[in-house]
N, C-alpha and C positions, 0 to 999 in steps of 0.2 A: 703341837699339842697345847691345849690351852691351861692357864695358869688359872689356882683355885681362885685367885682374885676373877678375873676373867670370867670364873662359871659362876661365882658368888652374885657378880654384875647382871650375867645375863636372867639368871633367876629372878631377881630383885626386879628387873625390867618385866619380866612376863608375868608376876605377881601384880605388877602398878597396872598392866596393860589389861588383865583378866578382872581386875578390881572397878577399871573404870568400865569395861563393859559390860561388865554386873549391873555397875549402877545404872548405867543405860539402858538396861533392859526392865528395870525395878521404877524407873519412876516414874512421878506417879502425876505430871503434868505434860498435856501434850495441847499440841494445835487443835480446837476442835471446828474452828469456821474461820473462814477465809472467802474476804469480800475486795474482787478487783471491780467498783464498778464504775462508773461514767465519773468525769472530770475528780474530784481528790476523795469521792468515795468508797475509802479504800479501811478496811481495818482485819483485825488478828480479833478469835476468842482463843481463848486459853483454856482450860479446864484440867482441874482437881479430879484425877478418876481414884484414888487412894482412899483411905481410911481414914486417915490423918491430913490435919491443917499443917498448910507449907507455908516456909519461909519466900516470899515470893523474892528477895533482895538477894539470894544465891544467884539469880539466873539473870539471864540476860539473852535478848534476841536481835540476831545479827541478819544482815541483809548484804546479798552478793548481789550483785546487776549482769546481767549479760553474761552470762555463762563465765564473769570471772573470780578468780581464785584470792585476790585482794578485798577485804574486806571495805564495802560502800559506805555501811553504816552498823551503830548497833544501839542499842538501851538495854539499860540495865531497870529491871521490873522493882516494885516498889510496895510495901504494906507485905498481907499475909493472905492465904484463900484458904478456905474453911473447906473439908471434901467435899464433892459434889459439887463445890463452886465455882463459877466462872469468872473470869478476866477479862476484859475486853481493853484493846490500845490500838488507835484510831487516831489520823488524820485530821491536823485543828484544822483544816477547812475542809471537813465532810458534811455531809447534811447532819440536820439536826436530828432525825431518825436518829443518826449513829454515837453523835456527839452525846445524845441523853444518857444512853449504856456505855459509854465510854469509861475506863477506867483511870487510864492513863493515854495521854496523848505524848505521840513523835510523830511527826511530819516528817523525820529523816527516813525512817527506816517504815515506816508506813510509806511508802511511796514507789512501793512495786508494784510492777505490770507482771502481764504475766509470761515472763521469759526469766523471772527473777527469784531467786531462790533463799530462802529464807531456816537457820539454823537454831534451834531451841537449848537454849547451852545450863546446864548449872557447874558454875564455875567453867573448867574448861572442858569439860562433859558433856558431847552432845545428849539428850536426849528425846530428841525430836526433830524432825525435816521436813524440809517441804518444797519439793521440785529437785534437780540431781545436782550439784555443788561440782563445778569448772565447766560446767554443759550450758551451749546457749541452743534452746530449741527453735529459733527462730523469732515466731513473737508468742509461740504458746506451749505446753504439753498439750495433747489432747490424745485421745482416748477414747471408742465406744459411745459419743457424745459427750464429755464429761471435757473439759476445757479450761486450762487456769487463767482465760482471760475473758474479759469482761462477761464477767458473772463471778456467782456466790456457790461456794461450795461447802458442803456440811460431810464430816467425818460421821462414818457409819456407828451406831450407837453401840455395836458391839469393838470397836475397835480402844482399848483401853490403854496400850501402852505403844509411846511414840516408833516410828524411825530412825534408828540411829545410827545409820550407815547413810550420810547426806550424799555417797559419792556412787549407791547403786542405781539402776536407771528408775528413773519414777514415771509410773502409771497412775495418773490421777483416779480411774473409774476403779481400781481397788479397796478402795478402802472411804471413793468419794463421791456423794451426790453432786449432779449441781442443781442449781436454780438461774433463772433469769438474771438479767443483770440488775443492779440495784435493788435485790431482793434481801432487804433487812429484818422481817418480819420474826427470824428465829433469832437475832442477834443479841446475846447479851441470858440465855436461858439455858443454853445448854444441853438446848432438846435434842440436838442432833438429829439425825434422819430417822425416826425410832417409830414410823407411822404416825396416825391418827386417835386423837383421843375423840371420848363422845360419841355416842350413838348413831349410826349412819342410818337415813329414812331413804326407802328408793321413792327415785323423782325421776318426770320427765325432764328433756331437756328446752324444751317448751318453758316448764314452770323456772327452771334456772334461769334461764335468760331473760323472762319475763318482756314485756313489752318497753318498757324504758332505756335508758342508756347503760344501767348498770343492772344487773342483777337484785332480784329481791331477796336472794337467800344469803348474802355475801357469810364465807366462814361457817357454812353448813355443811355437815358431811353429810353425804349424798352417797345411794346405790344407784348408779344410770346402765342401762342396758337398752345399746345401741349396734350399727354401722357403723364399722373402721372403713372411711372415704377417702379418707389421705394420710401414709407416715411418712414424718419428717426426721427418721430418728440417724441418719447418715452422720459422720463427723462436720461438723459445724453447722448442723443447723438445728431447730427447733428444741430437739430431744424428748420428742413427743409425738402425736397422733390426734386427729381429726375421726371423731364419729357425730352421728348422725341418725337421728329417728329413723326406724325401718317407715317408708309411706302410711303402712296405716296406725299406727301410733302417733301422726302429726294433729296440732289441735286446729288445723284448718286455720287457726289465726294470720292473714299475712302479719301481723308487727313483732312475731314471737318468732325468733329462731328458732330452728330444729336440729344445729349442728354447734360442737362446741371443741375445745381444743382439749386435751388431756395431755401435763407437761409430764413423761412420765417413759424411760426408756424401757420400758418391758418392749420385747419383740411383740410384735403383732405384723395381721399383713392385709390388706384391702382386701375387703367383702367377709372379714371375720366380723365375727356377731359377738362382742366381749360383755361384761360384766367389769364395770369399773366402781370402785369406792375409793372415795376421794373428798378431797374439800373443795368448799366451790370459794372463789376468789375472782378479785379484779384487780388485775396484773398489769398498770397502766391502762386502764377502763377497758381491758380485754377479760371480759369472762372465759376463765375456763378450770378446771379441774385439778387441786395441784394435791401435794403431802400426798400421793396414792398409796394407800396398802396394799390393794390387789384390781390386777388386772385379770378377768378368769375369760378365758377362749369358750364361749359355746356350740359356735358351728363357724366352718369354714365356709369361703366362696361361695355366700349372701348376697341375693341382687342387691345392688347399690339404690341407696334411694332416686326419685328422678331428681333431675336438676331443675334448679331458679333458672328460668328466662331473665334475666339481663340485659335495655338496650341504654345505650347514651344517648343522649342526655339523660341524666339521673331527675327524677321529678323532684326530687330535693335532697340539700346536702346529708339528711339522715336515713337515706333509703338503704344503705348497705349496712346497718344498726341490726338492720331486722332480718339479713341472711349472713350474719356474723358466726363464721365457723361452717356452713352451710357450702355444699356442691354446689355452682351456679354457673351459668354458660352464654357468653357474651355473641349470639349466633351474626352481628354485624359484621363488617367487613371492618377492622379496624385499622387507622392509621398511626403509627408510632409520629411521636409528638418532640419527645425529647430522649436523650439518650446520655446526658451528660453523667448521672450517675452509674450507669453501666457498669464502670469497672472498678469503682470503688464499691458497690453494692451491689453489684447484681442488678438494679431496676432501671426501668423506662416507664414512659409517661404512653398509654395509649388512647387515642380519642376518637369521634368522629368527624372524618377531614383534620385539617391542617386547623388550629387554633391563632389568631393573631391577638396581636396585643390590643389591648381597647383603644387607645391612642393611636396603634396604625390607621384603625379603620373609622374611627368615631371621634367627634370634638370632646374634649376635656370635660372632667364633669357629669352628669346624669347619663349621656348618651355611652362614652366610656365605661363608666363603671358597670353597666348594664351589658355590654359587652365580656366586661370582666365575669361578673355574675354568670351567666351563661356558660363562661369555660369552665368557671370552675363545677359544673353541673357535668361538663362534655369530659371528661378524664376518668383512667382507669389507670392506678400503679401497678404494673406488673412487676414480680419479685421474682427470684432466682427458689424459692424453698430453703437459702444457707442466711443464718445470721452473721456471719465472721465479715468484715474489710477485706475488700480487693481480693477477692477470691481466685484460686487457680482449680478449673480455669474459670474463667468466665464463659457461662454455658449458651448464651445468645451469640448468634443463631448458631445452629447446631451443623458442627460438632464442637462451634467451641470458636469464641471471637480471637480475631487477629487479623494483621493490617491489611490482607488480603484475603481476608470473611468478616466484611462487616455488616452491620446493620444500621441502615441510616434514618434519620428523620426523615418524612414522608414515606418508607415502606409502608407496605399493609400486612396485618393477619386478618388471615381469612376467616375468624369465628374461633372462640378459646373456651378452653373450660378451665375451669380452678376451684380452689374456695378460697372465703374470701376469710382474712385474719385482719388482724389490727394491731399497729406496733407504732411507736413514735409519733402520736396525736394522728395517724391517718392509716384508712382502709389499703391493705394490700391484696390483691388475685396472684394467690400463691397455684404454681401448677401441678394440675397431676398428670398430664402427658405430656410430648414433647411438643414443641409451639413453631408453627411453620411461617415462616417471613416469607413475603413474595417483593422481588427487589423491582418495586414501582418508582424507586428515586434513584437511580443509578448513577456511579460516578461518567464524570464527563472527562475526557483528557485536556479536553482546551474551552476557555470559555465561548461564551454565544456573540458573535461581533457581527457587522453588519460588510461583508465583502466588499462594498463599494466605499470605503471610508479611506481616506487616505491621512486621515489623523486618527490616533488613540488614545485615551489620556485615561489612568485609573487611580484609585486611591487605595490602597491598603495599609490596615491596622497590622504593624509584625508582630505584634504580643511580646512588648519587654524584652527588645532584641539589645543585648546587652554583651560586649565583645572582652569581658575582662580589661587586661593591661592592651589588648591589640597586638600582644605579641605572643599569645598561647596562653597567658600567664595569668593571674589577677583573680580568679574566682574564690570562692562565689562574691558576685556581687550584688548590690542591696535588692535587684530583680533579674529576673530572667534566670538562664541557666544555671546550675550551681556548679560545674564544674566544665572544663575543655571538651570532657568527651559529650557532653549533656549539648555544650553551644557547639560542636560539630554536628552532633546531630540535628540541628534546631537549623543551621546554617543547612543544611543536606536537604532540611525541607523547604524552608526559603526559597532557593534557586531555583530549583525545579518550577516553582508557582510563579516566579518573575517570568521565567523563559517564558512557559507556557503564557503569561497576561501578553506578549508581544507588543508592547502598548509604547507608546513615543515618550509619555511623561508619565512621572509615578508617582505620584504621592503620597507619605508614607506620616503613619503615624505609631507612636510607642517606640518610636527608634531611640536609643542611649542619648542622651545629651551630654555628650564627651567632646564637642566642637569637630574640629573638621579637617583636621591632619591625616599623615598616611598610618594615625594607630587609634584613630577613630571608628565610632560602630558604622556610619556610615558608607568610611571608604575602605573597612572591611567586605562590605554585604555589596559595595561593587565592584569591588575588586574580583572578590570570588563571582560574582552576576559575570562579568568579563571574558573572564579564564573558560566560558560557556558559551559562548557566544561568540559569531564570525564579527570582522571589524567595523564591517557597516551595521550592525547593531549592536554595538557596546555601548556603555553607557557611562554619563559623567553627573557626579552631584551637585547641587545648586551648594556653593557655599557662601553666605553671607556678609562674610567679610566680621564673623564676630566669633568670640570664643567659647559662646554657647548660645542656644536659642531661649531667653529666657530664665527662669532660675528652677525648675521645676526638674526631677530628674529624669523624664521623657521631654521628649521633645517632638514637634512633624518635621521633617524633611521632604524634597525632590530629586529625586534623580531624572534624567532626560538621555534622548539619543541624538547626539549632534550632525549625526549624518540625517535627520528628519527636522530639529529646531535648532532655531542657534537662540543662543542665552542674550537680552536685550537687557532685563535691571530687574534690582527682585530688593523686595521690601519686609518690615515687619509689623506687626501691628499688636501694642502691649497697653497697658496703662499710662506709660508715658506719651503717646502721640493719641490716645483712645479721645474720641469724643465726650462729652461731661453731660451726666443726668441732667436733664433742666432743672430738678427739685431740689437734689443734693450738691449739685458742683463736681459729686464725684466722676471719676471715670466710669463709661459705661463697661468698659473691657477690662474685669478683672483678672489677670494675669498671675493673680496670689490661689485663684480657682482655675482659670482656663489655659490651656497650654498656648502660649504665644503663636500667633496667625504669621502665615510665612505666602507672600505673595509675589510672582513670578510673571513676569512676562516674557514672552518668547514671540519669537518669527517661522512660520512654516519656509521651509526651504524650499519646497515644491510650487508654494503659489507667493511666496511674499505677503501673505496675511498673517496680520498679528493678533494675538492673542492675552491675555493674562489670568493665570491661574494662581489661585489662593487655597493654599489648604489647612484644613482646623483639626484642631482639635477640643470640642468644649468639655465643660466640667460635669464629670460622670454621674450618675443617679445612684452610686455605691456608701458614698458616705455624704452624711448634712449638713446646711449652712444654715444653719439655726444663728449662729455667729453674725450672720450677714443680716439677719431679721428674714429669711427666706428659706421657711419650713417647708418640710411633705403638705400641702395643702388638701390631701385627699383625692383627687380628683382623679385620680391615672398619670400624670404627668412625671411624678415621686420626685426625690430632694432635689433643689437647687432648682427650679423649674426657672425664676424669675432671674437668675442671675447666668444660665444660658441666654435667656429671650433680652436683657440687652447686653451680653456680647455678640448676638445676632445682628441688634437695631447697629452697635458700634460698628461691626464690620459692614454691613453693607454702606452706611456711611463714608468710610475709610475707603473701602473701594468705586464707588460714587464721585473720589476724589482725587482721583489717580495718585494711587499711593508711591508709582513706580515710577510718576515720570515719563509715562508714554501712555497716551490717550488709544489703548487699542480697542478693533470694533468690538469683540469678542471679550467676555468675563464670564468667568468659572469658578465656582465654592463646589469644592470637593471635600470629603475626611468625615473622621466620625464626629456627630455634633450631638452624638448622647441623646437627640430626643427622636420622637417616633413623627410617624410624616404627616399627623397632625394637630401638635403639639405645637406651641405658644411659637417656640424660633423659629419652627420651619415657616409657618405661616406670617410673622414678622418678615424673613426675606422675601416672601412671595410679594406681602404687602409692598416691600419697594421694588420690583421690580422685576424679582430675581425667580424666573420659572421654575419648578419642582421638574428636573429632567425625566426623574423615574417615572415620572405621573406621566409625562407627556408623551414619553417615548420610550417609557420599558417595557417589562410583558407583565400582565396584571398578577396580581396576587406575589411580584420578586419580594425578597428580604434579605437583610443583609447578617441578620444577629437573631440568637434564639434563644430567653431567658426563660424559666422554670415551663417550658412547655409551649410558649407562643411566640409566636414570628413578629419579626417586625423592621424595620428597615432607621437604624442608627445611622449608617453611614449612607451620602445625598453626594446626589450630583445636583446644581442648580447653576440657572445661569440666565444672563440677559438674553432679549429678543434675540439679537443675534447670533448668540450661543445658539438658543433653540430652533433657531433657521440652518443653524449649521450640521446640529445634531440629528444621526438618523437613527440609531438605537442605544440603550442605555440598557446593561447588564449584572446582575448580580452574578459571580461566578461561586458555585454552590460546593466549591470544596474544603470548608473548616468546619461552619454552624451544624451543618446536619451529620457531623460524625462524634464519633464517642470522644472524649477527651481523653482517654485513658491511650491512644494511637497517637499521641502528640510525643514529641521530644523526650520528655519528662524520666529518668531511670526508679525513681521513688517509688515504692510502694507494689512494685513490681519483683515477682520471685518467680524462680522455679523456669527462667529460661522466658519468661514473660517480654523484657527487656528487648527480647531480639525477636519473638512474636508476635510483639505486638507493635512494633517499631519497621518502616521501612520508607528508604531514601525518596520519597516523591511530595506530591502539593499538598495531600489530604491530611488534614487538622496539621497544618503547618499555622496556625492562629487560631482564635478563636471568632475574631470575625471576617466574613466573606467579602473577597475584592469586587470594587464596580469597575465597570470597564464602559466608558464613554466614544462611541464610533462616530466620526463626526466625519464630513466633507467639508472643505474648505476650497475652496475657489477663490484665482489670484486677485488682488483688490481693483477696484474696478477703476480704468484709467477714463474719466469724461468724454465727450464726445469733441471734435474741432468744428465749430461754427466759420462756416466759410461764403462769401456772400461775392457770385460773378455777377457785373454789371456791365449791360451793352445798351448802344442807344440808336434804334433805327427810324431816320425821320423825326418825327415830334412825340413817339414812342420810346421810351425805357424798359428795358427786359434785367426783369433781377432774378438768380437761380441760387439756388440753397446747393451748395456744392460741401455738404459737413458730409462726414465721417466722423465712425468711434472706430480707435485701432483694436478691441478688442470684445467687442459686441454689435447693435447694430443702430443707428439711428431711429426714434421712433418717433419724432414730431421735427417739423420745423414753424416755428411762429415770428411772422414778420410784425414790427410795430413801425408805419411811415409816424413818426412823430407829429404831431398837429392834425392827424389826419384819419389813418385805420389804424387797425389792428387783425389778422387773421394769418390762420394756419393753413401753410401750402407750402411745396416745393420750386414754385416760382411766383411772382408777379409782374404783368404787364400792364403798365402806368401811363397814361398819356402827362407832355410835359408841363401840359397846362394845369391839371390839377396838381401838381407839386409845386406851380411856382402860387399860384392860388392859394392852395393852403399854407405856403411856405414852409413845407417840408427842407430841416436841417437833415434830420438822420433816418438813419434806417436802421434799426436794430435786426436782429437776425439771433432766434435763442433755439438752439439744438441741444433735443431731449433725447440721452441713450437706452435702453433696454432695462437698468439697473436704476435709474431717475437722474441721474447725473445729467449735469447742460451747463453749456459755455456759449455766448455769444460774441459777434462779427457786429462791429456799429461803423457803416457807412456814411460818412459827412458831406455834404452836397454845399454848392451855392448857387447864384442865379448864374453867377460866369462860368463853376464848372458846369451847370444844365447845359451850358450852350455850345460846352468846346469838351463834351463828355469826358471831364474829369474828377474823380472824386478821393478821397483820403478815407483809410482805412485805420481803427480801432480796433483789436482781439481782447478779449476780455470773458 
């Protein structure tokens, strides 16, 4: 039974607890806009819905992160708000939009995304919420289209008194519009979602769009009565709808659109005939229809207007201006270009044919760029219909990507329809049916070799293969994987692509420069290469005898198979042995930009031909050397152009010079050297010497690398004469560049089972760029021929016979010189002795030419007493 203290307590308690959520439900400040939107623009409106000016120094506004129950941040509010009045507390590095209405600035507690949940407190009082408090929804709420992440949302104008319950589930489209992201435009007024003020005129949408880039009406309310052609109103995407002139309401204008976007989540459904009032806007120089009051249905299942013809090349960069918002129908046969954004966006690049880089195919300069020109004419961004990151699922190709449904560079669609929108400074072909891929670039299981090769030699880029401690342990480290389970996978694909290159010597670039012990990245990736492979093709790494390659934190490395080469001397090539500019003194071979050259010579075990292979890596076109006086010059080449082309001049120099210590016939430049195959370096090694292998002997149109849409070949096989006497085919094998990056290693950014979806143990997008694979024939080195010279003497007659032999080809001349006398090419000579003692022939040479050019000679010494007692002394030489 409880004591009257005890029931005196409990009252007292349920009086404080009914008092604070009185006041909770009474007052009279709540959230009214909330802006999560690109990089720190991010802010809180506040509003006075009451009768009475507040104390704004009671409250204060807290911020929880990630669905946790610990308080992240909070601010305490400051001055007084008048009724009616707003507040605005904003992000000191937000745009200046926001910064102008700003009231107060915190950078702490302004700095929610939208998984973040935000508490409206006076004193310890909630009275207002926003998002569910110890809930982490992943990275969003969303709702109906309505979404607390990047974008702007406005509280419904009749919505007057906050949420005071932070812990019940929150549905943003209750009580919340949104808007696009970065949409500032109510901030700081307090309009809320409360419609359209100002007289609405009906307009075509012709006269909206007008014929320029932006709109002539901009901030017009407008009555439009059109074709619903496309809704985009599903969770995460547009929150809107596409209409469209019925055809004969079109002003026959081409430069004037006839279709426009309306942001605006009433239901509607394709081929309804609506009535929309609305303001007209440009919403990063996208016209289209926002603040709507009313959307009114006039008739259902409306023929569609017809569709824009569509071909690529585009006749200029402003041709899709003028069917901005419009149904239009690309009827070509199109081929995907790029696919790199896929899974973070939903997009790919689609063109007509295969786009190369201007530089693969044209010289620097007017002829390049004009190539450049041209692609950029030949593309079409194809979009998903969703605005949100990394979508699930990813709906290319259908039913939905994954590591065994993908879609590569060089597939084709056969003819698309869409319409077309505009987001992020570029036209996108959003779809309105489902889009069929025809798989015209198919994976391969093994790359393309030439059968008859009995050497293989290839280079690959492993993309930031980085092994932690080498003993499971160590992650993340400053690249590559971030964690064990991330570099098993990454390892899982690795192997698989080695196995398959089957190749004698490997060349390897991006590998960890951790040196060369057994907890090294190296003798990780062969170790595990190993544990796959029977004994006659395992493999062992070059190691150099140093404890790292250079100072750079990649490095290239070798690995080889010793039951095919055995290891002869292997070199480097840095700044410190680098040959010296004539102009400057300096080194040609910056090593502060380029990854230090690592040069190899070996022995073919099968023929005893030697060989020497170098592999590069130069300095990337990613970031500039402006530092170095060697800017982007514009031309197509992009940064650093000048300080690859003389670590080009240095290395072929270096190698020119036997770096190794063994003058072998055969030299080989393998690895990525950053420039395209006819840019300043590649053609600097050509100039000395050094053949472009791929040119010579690959399959036209190969690449090895595929940036923003065009192919192009970074990674070279080049080599001397007699490399390319040796070499019968040279391969691109096409298993990284042409696939999505989102199927690589990578766990990040991947949900919902994604992870294991989209991930599986084999070669494909095990890198980012494609291994060469170099098939060469070697044949054993060529032993001369043996000059052998029989001499008989009948009578006053001399018989000389060429008795040579090659032990390993065939004799193809024999050339006598009687010294003082002739010269000619035969197999024998019959001499009378009179003319030898006459001319006074001492010698007789004897020069045997074999098959290969090789020759050795036999010099027979005569006198007048051997002429006459047929004896003579022999010379090999």
């Amino acid at each position: 039974m409880s004591s009257p203290i005890n029931k005196t307590l409990k009252k007292t308690a349920l009086v404080l607890a009914i008092s604070m959520l009185t006041a909770g439900s009474q007052a009279d400040l709540i959230i009214s806009e909330y802006i999560e939107g690109s990089s720190y623009n991010k802010a809180i409106e506040l509003q006075n819905t009451g009768t009475e000016e507040i104390n704004l120094s009671q409250y204060n506004l807290e911020l929880y992160s990630n669905g946790k129950t610990s308080l992240t941040a909070s601010v305490n509010l400051t001055g007084s708000l008048a009724a009616g009045g707003v507040y605005v507390l904003a992000h000191g590095s937000a745009s200046n939009d926001i910064l102008t209405v700003a009231n107060q600035i915190s950078s702490s507690v302004i700095n929610f995304n939208g998984d973040d949940t935000l508490i409206l407190k006076q004193g310890e009082t909630v009275v207002d919420s926003f998002g569910q408090y110890g809930y982490d929804p992943g990275s969003q709420w969303s709702a109906n289209g309505v979404s607390t992440a990047n974008a702007t949302l406005r509280r419904h104008a009749d919505i007057t008194s906050g949420d005071t319950n932070p812990d019940d589930e929150f549905d943003p489209s209750l009580q919340w519009d949104a808007y696009p992201q970065d949409t500032f435009d109510g901030l700081g007024d307090g309009s809320g979602n409360d419609g359209n003020g100002g007289t609405a005129t009906e307009a075509l949408i012709s006269d909206i769009q007008g014929s320029g880039s932006s709109s002539p009406m901009i901030d017009e309310q407008v009555i439009v009565t059109a074709v619903v052609i496309a809704v985009y109103q599903d969770e995460h995407s547009f929150n809107g709808f596409f209409i469209q002139e019925e055809d004969a309401d079109q002003d026959g204008d081409a430069s004037t659109s006839e279709g426009i976007f309306v942001y605006s989540s009433q239901p509607v459904q394709v081929g309804d005939q609506v009535k929309v009032t609305a303001k007209v806007t440009e919403y990063f120089d996208l016209t289209e229809l926002t603040d709507v009051s009313t959307v009114e249905v006039l008739a259902n299942d409306q023929p569609l207007p017809a569709t824009t013809i569509i071909n690529l090349p585009l006749s200029s960069t402003d041709q899709l201006e003028a069917v901005e918002g419009m149904l239009v129908e690309f009827p070509q046969t199109l081929t995907v270009n790029e696919v790199y954004q896929l899974g973070r966006y939903g997009q790919m690049l689609l063109s007509q044919g295969r786009r190369y880089q201007g530089t693969e195919i044209a010289l620097p300069g007017e002829d390049a760029l004009a190539v450049i020109a041209d692609n950029a004419l030949n593309v079409i961004k194809l979009d998903d219909g969703f605005s949100n990151q990394n979508p699930v699922p990813v709906i290319y190709p259908v039913p939905g990507l994954s590591a065994l449904n993908t879609v590569r560079i060089g597939d084709s669609v056969p003819g698309i329809t869409g319409v077309i929108y505009y987001s992020f400074g570029e036209y996108l072909l959003e779809p309105v049916g489902e889009v069929t891929f025809d798989p015209t670039n198919q994976r391969t299981l093994a790359p393309q070799t030439d059968p008859m090769a009995n050497l293989k030699v290839a280079s690959f880029n492993v993309l930031n293969f980085f092994n932690g401690d080498g003993q499971g342990g160590g992650f993340p480290t400053s690249r590559g994987a971030d964690n064990a389970e991330e570099f098993q996978r990454q390892l899982d694909k690795l192997v698989p692509a080695l196995v398959a290159l089957d190749s004698d010597i490997v060349g390897l670039m991006e590998i960890e420069n951790d040196g060369y012990d057994e907890y090294s990245a190296i003798a990780t990736l062969v170790d595990t290469l190993n544990a796959e492979l029977p004994a006659d093709k395992a493999y062992t790494y070059v190691d150099p005898g140093l404890s790292s390659l250079g100072s750079d934190e990649i490095a290239v490395g070798m690995i080889y198979r010793p039951a095919s080469v055995q290891l002869l001397s292997s070199a480097k090539l840095d700044s410190s042995n680098s040959a010296l500019d004539p102009d400057t003194g300096e080194p040609l071979f910056n090593d502060g930009k380029n990854r230090t050259a690592l040069a190899v010579s070996f022995e073919h075990v099968a023929t005893g031909q030697q060989l020497t292979v170098s592999v590069n890596h130069l300095k990337s076109k990613g970031s500039d050397c402006v530092d170095l006086g060697d800017p982007d010059l514009g031309d197509g080449q992009g940064n650093c152009n000048l300080t690859r082309t003389m670590a080009a001049e240095a290395l072929a120099q270096w190698l020119q010079d036997t770096p190794t210590g063994i003058d072998t016939p055969i030299t080989l430049i393998i690895g990525d050297l950053n420039s395209y195959a006819m840019e300043d370096p590649i053609r600097t090694l050509e100039s000395a010497g050094f053949n472009n292998l791929k040119k010579a002997k690959g399959l036209p149109g190969d690449y090895s690398y595929v940036f923003d849409g065009q192919s192009g070949s970074l990674d070279h096989a080049l080599g001397n004469q007699a490399a390319l006497d040796a070499t019968l085919l040279v391969t691109d094998w096409h298993i990284n560049t042409d696939e999505p990056a989102v199927l690589d290693y990578n766990t990040e950014y991947k949900y919902d089972g994604q992870a294991e979806t989209l991930y599986n143990a084999d070669p494909y997008r095990s890198s980012d760029h494609d291994p060469v694979i170099i098939s060469m024939s070697l044949t054993p080195a060529n032993e001369p021929p043996i000059a052998l010279i029989s001499h008989f003497r009948i009578w006053n007659w001399h018989i000389f016979i060429a008795d040579s032999f090659d032990p390993d080809g065939r004799v193809v001349k024999n050339h006598w010189n009687f010294v003082n006398w002739d010269e000619f090419d035969s197999w024998f000579a019959f001499v009378p002795e009179s003319v030898l003692k006459r001319n006074r022939v001492g010698q007789i040479i004897l020069t045997a030419t074999d098959n290969d050019g090789a020759s050795s000679e036999d010099v027979l010494t005569l006198s007048n007493a051997h002429l006459g007692h047929n004896k003579s002394n022999h010379s090999r030489r």
